[in-house]
PDB file of N, CA, C and O in Angstrom:
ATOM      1  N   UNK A   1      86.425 109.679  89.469  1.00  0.00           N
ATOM      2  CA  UNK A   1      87.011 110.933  89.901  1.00  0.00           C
ATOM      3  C   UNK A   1      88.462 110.664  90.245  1.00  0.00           C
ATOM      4  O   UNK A   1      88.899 109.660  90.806  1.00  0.00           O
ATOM      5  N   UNK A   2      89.162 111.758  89.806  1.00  0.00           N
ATOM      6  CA  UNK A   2      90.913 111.296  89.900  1.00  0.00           C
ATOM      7  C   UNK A   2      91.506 112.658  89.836  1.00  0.00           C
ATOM      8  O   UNK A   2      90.936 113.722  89.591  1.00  0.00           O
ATOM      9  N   UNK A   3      92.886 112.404  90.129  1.00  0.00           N
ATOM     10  CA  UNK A   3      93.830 113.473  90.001  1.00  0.00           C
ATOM     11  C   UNK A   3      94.872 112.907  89.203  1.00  0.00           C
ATOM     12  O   UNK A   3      95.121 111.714  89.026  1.00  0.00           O
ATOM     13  N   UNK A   4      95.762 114.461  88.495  1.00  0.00           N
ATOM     14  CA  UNK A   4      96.789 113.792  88.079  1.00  0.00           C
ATOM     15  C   UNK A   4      98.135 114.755  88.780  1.00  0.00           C
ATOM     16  O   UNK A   4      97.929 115.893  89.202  1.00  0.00           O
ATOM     17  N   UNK A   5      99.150 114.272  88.810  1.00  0.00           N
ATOM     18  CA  UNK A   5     100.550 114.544  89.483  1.00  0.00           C
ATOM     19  C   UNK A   5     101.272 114.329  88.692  1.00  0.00           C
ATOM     20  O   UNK A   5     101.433 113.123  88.500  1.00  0.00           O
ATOM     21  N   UNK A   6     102.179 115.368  87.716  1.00  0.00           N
ATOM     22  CA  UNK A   6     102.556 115.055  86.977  1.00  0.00           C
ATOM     23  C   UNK A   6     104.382 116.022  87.518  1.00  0.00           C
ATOM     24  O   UNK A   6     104.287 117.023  88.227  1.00  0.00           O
ATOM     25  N   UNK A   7     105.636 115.587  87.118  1.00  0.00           N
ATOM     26  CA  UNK A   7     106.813 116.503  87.378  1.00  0.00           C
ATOM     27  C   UNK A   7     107.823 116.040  86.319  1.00  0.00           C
ATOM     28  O   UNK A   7     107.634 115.075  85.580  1.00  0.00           O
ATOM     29  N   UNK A   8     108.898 116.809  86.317  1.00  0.00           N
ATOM     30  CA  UNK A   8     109.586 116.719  85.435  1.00  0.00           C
ATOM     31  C   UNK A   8     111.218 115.446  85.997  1.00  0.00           C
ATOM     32  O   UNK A   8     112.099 116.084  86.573  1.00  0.00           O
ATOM     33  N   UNK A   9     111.396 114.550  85.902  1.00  0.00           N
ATOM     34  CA  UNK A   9     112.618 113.903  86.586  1.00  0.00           C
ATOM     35  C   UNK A   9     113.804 113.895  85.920  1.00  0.00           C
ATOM     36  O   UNK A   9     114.074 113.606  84.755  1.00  0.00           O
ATOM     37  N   UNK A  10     114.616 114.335  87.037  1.00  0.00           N
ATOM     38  CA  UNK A  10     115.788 114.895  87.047  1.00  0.00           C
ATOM     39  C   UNK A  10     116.312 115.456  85.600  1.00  0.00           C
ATOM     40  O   UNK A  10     115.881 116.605  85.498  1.00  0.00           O
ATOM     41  N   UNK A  11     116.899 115.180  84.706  1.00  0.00           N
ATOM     42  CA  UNK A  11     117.650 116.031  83.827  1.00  0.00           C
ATOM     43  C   UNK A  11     116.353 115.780  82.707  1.00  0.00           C
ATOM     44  O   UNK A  11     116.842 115.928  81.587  1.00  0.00           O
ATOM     45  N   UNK A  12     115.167 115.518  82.617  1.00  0.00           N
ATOM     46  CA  UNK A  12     114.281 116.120  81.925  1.00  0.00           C
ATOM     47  C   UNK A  12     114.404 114.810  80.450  1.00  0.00           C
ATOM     48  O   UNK A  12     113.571 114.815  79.544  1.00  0.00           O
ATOM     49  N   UNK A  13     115.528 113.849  80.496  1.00  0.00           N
ATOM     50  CA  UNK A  13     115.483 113.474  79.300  1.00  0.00           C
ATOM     51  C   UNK A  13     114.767 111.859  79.121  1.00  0.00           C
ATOM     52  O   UNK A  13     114.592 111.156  80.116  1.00  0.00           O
ATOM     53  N   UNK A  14     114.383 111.385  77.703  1.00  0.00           N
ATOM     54  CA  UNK A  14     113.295 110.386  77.452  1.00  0.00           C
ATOM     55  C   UNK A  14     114.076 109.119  78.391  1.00  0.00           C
ATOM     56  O   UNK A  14     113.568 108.598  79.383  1.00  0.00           O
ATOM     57  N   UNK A  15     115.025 108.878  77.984  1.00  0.00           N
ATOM     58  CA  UNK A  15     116.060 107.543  78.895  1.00  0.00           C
ATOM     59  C   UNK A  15     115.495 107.776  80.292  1.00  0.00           C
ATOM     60  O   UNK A  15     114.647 107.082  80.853  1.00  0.00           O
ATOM     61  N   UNK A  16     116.139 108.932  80.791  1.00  0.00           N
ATOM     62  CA  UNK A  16     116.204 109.050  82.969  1.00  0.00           C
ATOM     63  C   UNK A  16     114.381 108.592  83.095  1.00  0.00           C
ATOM     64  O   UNK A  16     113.968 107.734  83.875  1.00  0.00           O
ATOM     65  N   UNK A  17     113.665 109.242  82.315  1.00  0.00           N
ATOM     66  CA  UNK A  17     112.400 109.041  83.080  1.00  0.00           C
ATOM     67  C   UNK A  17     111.759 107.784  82.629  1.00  0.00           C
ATOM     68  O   UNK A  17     111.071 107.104  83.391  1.00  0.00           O
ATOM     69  N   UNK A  18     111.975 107.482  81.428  1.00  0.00           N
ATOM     70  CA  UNK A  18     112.230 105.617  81.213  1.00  0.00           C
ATOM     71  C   UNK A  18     112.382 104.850  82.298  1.00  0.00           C
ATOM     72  O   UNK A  18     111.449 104.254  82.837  1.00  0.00           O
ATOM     73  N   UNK A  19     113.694 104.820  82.717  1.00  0.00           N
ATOM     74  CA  UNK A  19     114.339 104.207  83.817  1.00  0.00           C
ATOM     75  C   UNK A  19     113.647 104.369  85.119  1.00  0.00           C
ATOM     76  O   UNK A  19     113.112 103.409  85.673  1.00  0.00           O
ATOM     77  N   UNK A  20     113.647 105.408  85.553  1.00  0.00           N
ATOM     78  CA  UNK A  20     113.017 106.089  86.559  1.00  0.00           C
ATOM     79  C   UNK A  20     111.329 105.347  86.375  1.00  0.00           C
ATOM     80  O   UNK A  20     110.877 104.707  87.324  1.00  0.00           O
ATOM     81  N   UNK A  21     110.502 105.517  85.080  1.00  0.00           N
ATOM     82  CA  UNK A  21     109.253 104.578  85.540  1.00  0.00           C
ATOM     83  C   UNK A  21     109.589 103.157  85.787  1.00  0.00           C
ATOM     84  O   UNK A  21     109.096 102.555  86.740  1.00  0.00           O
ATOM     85  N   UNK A  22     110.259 102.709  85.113  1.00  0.00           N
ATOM     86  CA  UNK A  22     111.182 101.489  85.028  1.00  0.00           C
ATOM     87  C   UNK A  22     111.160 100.599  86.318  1.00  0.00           C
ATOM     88  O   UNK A  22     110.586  99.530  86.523  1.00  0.00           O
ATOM     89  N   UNK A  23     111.982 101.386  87.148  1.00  0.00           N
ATOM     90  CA  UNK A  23     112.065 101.252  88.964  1.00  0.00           C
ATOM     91  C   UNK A  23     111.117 101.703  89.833  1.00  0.00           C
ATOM     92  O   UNK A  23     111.231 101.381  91.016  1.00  0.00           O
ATOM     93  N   UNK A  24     110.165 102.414  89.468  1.00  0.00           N
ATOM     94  CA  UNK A  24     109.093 102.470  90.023  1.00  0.00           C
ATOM     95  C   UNK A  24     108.135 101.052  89.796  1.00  0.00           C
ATOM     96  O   UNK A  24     107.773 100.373  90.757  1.00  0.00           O
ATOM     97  N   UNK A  25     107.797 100.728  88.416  1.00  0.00           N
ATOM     98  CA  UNK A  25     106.884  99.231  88.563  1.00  0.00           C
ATOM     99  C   UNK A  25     107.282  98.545  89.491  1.00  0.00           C
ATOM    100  O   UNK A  25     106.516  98.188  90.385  1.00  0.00           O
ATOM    101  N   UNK A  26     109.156  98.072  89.453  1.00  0.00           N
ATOM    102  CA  UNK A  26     109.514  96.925  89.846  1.00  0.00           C
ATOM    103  C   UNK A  26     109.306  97.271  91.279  1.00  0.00           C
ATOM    104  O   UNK A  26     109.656  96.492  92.165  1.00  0.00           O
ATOM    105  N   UNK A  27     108.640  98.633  91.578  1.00  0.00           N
ATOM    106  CA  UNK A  27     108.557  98.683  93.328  1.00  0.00           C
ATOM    107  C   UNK A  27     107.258  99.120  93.763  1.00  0.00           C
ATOM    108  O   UNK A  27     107.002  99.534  94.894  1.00  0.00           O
ATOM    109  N   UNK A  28     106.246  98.976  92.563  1.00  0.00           N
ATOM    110  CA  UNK A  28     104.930  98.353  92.963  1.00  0.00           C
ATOM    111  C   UNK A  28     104.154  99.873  92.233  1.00  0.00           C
ATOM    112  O   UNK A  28     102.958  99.830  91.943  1.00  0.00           O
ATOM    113  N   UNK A  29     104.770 100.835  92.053  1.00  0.00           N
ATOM    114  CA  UNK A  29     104.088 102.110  91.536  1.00  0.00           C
ATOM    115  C   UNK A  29     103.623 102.344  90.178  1.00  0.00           C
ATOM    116  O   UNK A  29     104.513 101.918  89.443  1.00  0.00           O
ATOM    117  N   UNK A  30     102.738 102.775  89.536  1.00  0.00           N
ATOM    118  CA  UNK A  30     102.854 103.129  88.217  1.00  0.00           C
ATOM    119  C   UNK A  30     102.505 104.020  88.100  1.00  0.00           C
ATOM    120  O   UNK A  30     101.628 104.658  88.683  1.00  0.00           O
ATOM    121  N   UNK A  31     103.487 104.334  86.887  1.00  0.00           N
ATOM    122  CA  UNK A  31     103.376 105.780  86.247  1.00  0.00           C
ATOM    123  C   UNK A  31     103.184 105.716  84.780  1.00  0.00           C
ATOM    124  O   UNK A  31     103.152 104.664  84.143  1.00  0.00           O
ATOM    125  N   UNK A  32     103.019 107.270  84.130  1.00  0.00           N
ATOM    126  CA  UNK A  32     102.938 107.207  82.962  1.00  0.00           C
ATOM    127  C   UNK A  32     104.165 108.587  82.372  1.00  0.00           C
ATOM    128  O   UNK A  32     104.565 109.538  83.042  1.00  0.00           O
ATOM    129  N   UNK A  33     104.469 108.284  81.111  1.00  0.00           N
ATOM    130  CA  UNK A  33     105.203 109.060  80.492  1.00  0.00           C
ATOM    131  C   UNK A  33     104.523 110.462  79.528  1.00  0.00           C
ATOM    132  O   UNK A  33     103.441 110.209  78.997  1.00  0.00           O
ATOM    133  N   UNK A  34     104.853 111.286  79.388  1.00  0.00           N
ATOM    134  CA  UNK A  34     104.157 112.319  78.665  1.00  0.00           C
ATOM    135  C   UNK A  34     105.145 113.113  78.490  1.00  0.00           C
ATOM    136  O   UNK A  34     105.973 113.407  79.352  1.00  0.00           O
ATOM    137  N   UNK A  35     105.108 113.572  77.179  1.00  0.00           N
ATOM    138  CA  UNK A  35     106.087 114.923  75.961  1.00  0.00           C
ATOM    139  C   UNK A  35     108.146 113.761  76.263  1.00  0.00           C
ATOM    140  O   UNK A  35     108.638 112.823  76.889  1.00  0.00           O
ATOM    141  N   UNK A  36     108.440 114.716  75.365  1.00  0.00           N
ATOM    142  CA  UNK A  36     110.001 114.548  74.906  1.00  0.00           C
ATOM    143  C   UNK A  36     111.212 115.510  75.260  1.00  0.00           C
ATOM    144  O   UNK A  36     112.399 115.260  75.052  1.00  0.00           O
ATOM    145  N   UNK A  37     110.785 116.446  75.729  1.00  0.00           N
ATOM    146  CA  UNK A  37     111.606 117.397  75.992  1.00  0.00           C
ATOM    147  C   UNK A  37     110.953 118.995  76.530  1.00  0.00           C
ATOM    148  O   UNK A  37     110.424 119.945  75.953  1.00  0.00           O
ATOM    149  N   UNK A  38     111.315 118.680  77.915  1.00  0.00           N
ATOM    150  CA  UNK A  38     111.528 117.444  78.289  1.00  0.00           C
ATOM    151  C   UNK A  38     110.100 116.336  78.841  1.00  0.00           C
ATOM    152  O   UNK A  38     108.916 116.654  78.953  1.00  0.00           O
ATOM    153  N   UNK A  39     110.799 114.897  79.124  1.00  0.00           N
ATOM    154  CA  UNK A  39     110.129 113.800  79.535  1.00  0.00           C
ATOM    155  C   UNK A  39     109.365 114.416  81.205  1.00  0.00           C
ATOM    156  O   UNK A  39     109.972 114.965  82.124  1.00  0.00           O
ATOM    157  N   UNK A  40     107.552 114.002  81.109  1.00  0.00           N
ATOM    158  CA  UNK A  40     107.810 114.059  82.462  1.00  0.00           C
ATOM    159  C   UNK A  40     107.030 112.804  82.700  1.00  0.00           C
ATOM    160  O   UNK A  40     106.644 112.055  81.803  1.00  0.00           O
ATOM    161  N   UNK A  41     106.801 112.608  84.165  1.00  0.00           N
ATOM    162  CA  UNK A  41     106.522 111.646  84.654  1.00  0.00           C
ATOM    163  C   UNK A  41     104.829 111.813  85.301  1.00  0.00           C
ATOM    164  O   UNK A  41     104.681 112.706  86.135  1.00  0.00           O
ATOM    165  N   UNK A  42     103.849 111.148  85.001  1.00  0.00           N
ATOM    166  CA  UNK A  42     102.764 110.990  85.254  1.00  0.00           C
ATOM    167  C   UNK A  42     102.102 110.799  86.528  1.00  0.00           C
ATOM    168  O   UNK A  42     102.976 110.075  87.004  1.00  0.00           O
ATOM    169  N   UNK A  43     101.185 110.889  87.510  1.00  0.00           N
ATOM    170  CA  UNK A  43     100.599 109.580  88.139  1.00  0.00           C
ATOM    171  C   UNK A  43      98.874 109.741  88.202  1.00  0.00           C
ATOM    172  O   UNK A  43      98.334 110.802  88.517  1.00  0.00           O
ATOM    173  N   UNK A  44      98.491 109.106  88.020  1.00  0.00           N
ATOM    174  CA  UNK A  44      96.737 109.300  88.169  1.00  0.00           C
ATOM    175  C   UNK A  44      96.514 108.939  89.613  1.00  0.00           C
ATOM    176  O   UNK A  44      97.016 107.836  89.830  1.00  0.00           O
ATOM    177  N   UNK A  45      95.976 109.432  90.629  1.00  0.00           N
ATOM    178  CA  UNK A  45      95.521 109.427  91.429  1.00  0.00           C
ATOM    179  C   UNK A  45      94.011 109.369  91.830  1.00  0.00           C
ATOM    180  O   UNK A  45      93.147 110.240  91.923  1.00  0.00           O
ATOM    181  N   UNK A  46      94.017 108.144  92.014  1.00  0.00           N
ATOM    182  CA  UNK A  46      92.357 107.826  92.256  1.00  0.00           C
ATOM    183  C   UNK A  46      91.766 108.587  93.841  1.00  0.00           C
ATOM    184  O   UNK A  46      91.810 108.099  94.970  1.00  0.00           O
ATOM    185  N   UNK A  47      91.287 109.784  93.443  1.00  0.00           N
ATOM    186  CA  UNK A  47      91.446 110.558  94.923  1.00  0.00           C
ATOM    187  C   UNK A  47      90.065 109.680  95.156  1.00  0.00           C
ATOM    188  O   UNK A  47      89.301 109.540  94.200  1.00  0.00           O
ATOM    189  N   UNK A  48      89.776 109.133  96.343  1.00  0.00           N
ATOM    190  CA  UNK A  48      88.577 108.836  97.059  1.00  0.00           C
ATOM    191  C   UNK A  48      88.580 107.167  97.855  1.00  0.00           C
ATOM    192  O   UNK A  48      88.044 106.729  98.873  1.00  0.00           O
ATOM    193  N   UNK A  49      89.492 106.554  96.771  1.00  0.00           N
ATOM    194  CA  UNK A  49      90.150 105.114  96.672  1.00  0.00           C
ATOM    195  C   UNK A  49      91.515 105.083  97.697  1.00  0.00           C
ATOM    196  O   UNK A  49      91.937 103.982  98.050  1.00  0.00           O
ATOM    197  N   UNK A  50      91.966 105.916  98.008  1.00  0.00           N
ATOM    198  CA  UNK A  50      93.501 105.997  98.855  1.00  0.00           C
ATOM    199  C   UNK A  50      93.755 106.746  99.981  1.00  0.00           C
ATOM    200  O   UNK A  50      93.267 107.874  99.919  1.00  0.00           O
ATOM    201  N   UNK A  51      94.460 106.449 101.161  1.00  0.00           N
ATOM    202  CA  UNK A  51      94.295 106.974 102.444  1.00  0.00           C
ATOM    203  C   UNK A  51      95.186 107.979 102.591  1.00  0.00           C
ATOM    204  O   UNK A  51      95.641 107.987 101.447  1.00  0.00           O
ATOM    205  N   UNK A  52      95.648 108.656 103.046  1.00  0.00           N
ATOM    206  CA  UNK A  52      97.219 109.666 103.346  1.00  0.00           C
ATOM    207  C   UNK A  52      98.063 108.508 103.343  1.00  0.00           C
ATOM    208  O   UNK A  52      98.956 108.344 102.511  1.00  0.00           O
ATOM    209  N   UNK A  53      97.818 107.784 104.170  1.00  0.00           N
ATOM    210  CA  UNK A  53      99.610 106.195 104.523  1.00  0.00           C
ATOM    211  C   UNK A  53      99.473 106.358 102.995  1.00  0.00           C
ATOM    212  O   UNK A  53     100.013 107.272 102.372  1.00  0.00           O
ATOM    213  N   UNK A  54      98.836 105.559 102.537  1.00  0.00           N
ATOM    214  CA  UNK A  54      98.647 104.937 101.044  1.00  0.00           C
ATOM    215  C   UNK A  54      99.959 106.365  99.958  1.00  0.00           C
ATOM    216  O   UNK A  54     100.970 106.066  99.322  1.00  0.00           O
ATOM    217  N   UNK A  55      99.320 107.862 100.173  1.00  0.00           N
ATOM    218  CA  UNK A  55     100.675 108.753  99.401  1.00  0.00           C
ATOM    219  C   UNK A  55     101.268 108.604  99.992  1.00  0.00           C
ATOM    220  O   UNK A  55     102.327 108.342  99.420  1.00  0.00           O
ATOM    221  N   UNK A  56     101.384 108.574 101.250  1.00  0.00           N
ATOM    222  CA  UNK A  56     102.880 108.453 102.104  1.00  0.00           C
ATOM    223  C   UNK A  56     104.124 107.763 101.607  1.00  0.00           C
ATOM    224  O   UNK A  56     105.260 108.199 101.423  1.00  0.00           O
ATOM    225  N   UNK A  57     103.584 106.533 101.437  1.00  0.00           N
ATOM    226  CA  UNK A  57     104.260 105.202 101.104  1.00  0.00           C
ATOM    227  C   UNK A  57     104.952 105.606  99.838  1.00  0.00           C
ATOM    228  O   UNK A  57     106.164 105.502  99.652  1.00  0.00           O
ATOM    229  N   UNK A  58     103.735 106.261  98.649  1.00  0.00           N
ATOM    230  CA  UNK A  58     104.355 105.990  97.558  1.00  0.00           C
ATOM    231  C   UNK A  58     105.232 107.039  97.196  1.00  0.00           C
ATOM    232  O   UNK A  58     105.967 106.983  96.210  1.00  0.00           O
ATOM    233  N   UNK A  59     105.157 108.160  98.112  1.00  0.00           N
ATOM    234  CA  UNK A  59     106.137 108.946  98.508  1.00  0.00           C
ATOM    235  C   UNK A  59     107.611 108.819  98.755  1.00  0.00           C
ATOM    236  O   UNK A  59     108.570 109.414  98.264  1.00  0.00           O
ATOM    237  N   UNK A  60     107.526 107.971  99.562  1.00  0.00           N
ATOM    238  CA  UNK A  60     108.476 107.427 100.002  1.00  0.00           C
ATOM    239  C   UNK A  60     109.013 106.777  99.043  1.00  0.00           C
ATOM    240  O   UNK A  60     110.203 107.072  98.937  1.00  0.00           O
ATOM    241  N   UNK A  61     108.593 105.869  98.144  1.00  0.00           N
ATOM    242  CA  UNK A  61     109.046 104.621  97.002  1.00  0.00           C
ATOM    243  C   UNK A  61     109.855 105.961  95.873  1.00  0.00           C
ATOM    244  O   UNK A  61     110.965 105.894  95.346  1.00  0.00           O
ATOM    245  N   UNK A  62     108.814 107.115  95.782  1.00  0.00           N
ATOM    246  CA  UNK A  62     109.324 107.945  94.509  1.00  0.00           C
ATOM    247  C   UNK A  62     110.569 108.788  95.092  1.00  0.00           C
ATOM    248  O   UNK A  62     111.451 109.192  94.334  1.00  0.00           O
ATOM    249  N   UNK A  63     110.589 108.977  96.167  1.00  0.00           N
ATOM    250  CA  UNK A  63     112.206 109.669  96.401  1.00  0.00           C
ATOM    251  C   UNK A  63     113.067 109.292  96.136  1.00  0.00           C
ATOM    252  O   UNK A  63     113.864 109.822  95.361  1.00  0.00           O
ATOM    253  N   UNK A  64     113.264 107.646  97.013  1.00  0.00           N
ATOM    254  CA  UNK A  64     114.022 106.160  96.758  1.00  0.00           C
ATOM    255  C   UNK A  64     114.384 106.146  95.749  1.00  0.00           C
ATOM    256  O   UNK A  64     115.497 106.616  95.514  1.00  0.00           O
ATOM    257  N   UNK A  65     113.408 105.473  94.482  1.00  0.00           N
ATOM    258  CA  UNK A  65     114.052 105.584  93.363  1.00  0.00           C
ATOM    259  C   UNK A  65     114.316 106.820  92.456  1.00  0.00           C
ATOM    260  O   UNK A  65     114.761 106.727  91.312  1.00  0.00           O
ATOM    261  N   UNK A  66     114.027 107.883  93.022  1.00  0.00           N
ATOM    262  CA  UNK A  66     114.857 109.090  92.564  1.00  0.00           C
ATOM    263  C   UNK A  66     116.083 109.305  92.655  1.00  0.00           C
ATOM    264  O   UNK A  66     116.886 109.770  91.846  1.00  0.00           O
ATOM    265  N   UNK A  67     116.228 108.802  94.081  1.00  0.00           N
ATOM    266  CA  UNK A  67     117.879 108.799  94.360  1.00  0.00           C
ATOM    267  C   UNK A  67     118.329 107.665  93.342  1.00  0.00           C
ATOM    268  O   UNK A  67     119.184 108.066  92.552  1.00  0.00           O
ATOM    269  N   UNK A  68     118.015 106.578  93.212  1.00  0.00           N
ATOM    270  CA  UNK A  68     118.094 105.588  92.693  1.00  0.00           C
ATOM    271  C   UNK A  68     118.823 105.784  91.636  1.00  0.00           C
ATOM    272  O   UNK A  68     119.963 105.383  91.405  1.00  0.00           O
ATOM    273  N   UNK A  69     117.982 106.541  90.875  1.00  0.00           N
ATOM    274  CA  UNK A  69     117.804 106.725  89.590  1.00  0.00           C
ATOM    275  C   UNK A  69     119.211 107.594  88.957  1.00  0.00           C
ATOM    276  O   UNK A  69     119.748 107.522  87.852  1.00  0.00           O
ATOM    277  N   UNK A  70     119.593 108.574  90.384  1.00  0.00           N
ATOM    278  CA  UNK A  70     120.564 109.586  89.521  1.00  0.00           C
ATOM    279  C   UNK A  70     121.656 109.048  90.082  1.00  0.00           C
ATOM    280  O   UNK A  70     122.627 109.674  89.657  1.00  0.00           O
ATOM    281  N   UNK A  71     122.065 108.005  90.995  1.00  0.00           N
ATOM    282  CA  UNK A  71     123.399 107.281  90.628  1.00  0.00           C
ATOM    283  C   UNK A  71     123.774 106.031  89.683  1.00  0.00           C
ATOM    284  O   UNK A  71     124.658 105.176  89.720  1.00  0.00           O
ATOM    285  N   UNK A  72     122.474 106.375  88.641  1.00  0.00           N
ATOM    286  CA  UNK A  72     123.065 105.755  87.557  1.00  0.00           C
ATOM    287  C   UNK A  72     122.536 104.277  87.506  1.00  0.00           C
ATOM    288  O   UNK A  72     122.921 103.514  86.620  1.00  0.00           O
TER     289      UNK A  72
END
């Protein structure tokens, strides 16, 4: 049993959300990619397996490298 969370990051194109999953691995998250135009960004959520801290956190990691992400 799972969920999925899926949004569109920032200017929608295949590169930003590349990058953007990119910096998410290297900070412990994974995601997945889906469509071209625009690109969005995935996450499967194992609802039953994870606590509130547990989204919190990765909450926190996906803003981060959001900001991250749009200064380039």
């Amino acid at each position: 049993l799972g969920a999925m969370i899926a949004f569109t990051p920032l200017d929608g194109r295949p590169e930003t959300a590349k990058r953007f999953m990119t910096m998410l691995y290297e900070a412990g998250v994974i995601a997945f990619s889906a469509g071209s135009n625009p690109a969005r960004v995935r996450f499967l959520v194992p609802i039953g397996a994870v606590t509130t801290d547990d989204i919190d956190a990765v909450c926190r990691i996906v803003e981060d490298t959001l900001a991250r992400t749009a200064q380039g």
